[in-house]
N, C-alpha and C positions, 0 to 999 in steps of 0.2 A: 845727301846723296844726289849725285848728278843726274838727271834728266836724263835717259836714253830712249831714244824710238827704237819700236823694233823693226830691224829689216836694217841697220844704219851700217851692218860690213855687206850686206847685197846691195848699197850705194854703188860702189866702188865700181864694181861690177857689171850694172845696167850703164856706169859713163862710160866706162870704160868700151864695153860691146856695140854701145851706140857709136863711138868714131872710130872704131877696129874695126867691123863688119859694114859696112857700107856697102848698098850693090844698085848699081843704075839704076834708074826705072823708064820708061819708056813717056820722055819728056823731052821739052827743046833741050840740048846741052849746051845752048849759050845761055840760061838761067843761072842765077843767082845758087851756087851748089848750098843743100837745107838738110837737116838731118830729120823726118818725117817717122811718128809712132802712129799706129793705127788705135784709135781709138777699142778700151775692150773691157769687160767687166774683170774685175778684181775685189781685193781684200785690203783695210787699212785699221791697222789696229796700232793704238798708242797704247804706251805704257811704263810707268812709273818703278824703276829699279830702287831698291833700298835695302838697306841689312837690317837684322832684330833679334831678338832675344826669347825665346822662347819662356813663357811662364806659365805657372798654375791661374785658371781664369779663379780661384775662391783660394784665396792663401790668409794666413793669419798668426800674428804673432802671440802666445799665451804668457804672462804674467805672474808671479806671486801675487795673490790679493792681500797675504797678512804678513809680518813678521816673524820668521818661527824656522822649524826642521822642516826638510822636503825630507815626505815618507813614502812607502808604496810607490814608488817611483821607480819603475823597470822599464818601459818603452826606449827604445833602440833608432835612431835611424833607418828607413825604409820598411817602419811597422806598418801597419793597417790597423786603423783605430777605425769605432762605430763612431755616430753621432751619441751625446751624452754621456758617452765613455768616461771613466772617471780614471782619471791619467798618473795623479799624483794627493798627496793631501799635505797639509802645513800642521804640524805640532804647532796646537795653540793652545796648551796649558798654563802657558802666562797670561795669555788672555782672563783665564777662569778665572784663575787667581784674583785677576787684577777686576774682575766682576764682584765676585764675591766679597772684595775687600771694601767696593763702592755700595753692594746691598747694607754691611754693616752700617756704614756713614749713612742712606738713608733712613736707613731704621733708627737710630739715636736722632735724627736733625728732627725724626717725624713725630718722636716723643718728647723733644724740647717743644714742637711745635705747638701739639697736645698740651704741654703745660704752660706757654703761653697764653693759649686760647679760652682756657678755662682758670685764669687768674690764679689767687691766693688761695690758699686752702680758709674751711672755717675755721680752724685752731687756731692761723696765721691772724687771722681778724681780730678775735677773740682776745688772742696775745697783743695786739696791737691796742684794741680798746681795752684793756687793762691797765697799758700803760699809760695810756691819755688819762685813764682815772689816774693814775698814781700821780704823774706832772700837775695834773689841778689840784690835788690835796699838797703838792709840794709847791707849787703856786702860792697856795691859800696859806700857809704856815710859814713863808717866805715874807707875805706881806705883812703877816701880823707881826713877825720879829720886827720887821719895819715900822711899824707904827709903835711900838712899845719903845725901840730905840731912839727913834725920833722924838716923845714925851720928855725920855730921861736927857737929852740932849738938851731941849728946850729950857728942861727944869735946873738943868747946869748937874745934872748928875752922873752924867756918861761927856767922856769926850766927842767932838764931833767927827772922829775918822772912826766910830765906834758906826753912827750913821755913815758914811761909806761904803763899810762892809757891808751893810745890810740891803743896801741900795744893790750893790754886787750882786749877791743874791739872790735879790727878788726877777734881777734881768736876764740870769744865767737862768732863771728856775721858768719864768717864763719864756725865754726861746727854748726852752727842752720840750715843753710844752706844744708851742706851734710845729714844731719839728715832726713830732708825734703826730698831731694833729693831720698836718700835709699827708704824713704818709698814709696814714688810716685812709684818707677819701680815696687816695689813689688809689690804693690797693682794693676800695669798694669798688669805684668806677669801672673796673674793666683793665684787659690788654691796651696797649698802646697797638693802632693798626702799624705802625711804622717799625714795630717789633716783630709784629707777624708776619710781614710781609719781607722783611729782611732772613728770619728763617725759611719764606716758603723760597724765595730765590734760592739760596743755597740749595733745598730740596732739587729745585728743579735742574738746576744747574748739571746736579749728581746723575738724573736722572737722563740726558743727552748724552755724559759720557757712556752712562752705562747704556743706552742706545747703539751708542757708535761701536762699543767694542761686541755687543751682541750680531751688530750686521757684520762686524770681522770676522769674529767665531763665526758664523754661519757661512761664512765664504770660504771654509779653509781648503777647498777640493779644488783641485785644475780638471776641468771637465772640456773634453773634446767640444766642440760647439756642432761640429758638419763630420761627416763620412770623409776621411780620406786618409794621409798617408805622414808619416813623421821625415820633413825633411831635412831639422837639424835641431841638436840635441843641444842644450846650452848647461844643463847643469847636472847634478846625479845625485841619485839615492842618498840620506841622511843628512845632504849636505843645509848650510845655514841659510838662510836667504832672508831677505828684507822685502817689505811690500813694491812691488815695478819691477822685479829683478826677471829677466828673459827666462820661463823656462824651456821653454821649445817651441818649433814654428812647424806648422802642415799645412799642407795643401789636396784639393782633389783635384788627382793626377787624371780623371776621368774627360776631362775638361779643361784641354790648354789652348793658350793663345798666343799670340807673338806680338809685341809693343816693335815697331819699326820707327826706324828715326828718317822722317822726311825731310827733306831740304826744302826752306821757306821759300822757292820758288817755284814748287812742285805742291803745295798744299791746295792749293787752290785749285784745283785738277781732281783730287781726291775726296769722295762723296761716301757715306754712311751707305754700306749696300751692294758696293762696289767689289767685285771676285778677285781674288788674287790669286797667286801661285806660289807655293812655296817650297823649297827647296834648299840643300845642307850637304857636307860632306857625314855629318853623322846619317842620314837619309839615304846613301849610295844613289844609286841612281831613283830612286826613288819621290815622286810627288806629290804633296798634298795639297788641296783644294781649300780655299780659305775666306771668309766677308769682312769687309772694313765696317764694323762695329763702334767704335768710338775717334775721333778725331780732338786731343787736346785743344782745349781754349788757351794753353799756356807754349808757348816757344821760349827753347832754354839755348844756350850758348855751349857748346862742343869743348872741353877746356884739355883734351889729351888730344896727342901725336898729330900729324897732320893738320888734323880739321878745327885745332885750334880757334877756339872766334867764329866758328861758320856758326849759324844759325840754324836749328830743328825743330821739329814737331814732332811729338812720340803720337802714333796714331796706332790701334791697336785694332787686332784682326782675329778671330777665330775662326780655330779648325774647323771645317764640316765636319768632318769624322774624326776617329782617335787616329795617331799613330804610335803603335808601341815602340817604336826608336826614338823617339825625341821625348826629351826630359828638358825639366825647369834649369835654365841657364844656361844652354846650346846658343850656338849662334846660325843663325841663318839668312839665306837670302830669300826676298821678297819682291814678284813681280804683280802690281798693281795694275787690274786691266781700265784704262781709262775709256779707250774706243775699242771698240771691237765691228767694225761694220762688213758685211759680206757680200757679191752677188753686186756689184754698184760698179760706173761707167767711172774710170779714173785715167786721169792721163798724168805726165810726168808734172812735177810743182814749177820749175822752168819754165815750161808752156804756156803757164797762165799770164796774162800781162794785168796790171791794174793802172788804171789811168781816172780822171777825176768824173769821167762818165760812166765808168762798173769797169768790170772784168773781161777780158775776152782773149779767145785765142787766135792766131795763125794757122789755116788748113789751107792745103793746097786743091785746088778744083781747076782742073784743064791748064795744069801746067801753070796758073797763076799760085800768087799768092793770095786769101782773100782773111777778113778780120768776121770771127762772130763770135758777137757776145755771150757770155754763157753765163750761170749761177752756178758757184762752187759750195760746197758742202765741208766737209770734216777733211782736213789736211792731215800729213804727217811729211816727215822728212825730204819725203822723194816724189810721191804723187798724193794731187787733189782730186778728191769728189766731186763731179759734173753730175750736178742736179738739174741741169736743163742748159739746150743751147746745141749740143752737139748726140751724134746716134752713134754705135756701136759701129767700126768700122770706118768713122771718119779718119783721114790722115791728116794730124794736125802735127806744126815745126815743133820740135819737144825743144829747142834751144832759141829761139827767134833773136836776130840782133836787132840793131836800133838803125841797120838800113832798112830795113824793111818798109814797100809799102806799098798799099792794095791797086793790085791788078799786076805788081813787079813779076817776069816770069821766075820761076823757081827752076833748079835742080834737085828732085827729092832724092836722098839717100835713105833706105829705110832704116831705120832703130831697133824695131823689134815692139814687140808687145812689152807694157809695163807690169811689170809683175805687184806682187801683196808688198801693201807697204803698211 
């Protein structure tokens, strides 16, 4: 938004009166003819125009936390909810389900675990070293077939593939043997850790989802968080929804504010603390009183109608007080007070001259012209702040040309007093 001063249509006006009204004054009239303002206290107030958007200062959008039926769900646009209000709830009986289905699976993983950790039963032992006894008597009766076939072989009374079989035998009978053996110690020894520790994973494992879905279930309420007002409904009673799904957004209407788009040439003027005015066709004639509260660190680019490509600042301002006319998403305008100064010695911004030794004006004294230098203060469009150099009264040229020079006689015409700028 463009920069305007205020007092910039009473410009017109003061130049205009200044070369309309001209009236002698009692000076040589072969001087140099000057158009002369009397020095006078006044008012110069700057200030930053902008449009904005009225909003709720605490707004917030509510969510599905789980997957499931929205139930209990009646709130209406332009309700009045409390804080903690419980707004709506999510049917989450699949959840339970799906809880209860995970308690089973812990319970069986926790009694494989159980019989891991406490190995073989003693019948299991018992049956094992039984069989180790059997393998060594089957051992022992395997070798002796062996030696008795091996004799008759020798003695030429068996053939020799009769010793073959026997050799068979005795090696089959002894790896049934070791077999038995291995496992018996195993099964004394103990679990393998690499067993236990593969059922306690799975345990735990089970044990996080069924976490996750306990902190769902217990989420299944849309609860009001603040005091305030429903100002758009997104979904309705029994309908389906998914966990993120919008259910509705409020705000406390007790408490609004106005986000204003400044123009990146005008930020820099504008301070946290700083009073505004605010103003709207929904407002009628009507004013509200407002303080610049936040100034983005972020500038965005304008992408619709005109203002395409210009550059802004959204700087945000609250109301002093409520207005019950203005609601979230009004448009309005905003006048930013930047100066405000009162009671101060100002003459027209023309008058002042700046050269590379300070500032000074042209006043006329006995029909001369004469130069004094002065210390200017807070400008705006039309007249400057004389902070020292001239008094209340003096008549200084409010236009001075570039003949001008000290002691040249003048013609004063007078101007007029400079008015609030």
């Amino acid at each position: 938004m463009k920069k305007r001063w205020w007092g910039v249509i009473a410009a017109g006006v003061v130049v205009v009166g200044a070369y309309g009204y001209f009236k002698m004054t009692a000076v040589d009239a072969t001087g140099l003819p000057v158009s002369v303002t009397p020095v006078a206290k006044g008012s110069i107030e700057n200030k930053v125009m902008a449009s904005g958007m009225v909003k709720a200062k605490q707004e917030v959008t509510l969510f599905s936390p789980n997957n499931g039926t929205l139930l209990q769900f009646t709130v209406q646009e332009g309700d009045n909810v409390t804080a903690n209000q419980v707004i709506g709830s999510i049917d989450v009986t699949d959840l339970s389900s799906e809880i209860a289905s995970i308690n089973a699976q812990i319970a069986s993983q926790q009694a494989e675990l159980n019989r891991v950790k406490s190995g073989k039963e003693p019948e299991t032992i018992a049956q094992q070293e039984e069989r180790v006894r059997q393998e060594r008597e089957k051992v022992a009766s395997a070798q002796k077939e062996y030696n008795r076939t091996k004799q008759l072989v020798e003695a030429g009374a068996s053939p020799a593939t009769e010793l073959d079989k026997a050799k068979d035998s005795l090696s089959q009978a002894q790896s049934s043997l070791t077999m038995s053996q291995s496992e018996l110690a195993l099964n004394k020894k103990g679990p393998k850790s690499t067993d236990i520790a593969s059922v306690q994973a799975q345990i735990n494992q089970l044990n996080v989802k069924k976490a996750e879905l306990t902190k769902q279930s217990s989420q299944s309420t849309v609860v009001a968080p603040f005091t305030g007002t429903i100002l758009k409904v997104d979904t309705k009673n029994g309908q389906a929804v998914t966990k993120g799904t919008e259910i509705i957004t409020m705000g406390d209407l007790s408490k609004l504010q106005v986000v204003a788009d400044i123009n990146e040439s005008d930020v820099k003027d504008i301070q946290v603390g700083q009073k505004a005015l605010v103003t709207g066709t929904s407002m009628g004639k009507e004013k509200a009183e407002a303080t610049v509260t936040r100034i983005s660190p972020l500038a965005t680019k304008i992408q619709k109608g005109e203002t395409t490509g210009k550059t802004k600042v959204n700087v945000t301002l609250e109301l002093d007080q409520a207005v019950s006319v203005l609601k979230p998403g009004f448009n309005v305008d905003v006048d930013i007070m930047i100066t405000n100064k009162n009671n101060i010695l100002v003459v027209p911004f023309q008058a002042v001259v700046n050269d590379p030794s300070g500032s000074f004006v042209w006043v006329v004294e006995d029909g001369m012209a004469k130069k004094r230098p002065v210390k200017t203060g807070t400008e705006s469009d039309l007249n400057v702040e004389i902070t020292s150099g001239l008094n209340e009264g003096d008549s200084v040229i409010s236009s001075p040309s570039a003949d001008l020079m000290e002691g040249m006689p003048v013609m004063a015409m007078e101007a007029g007093v400079p008015g609030a700028a």
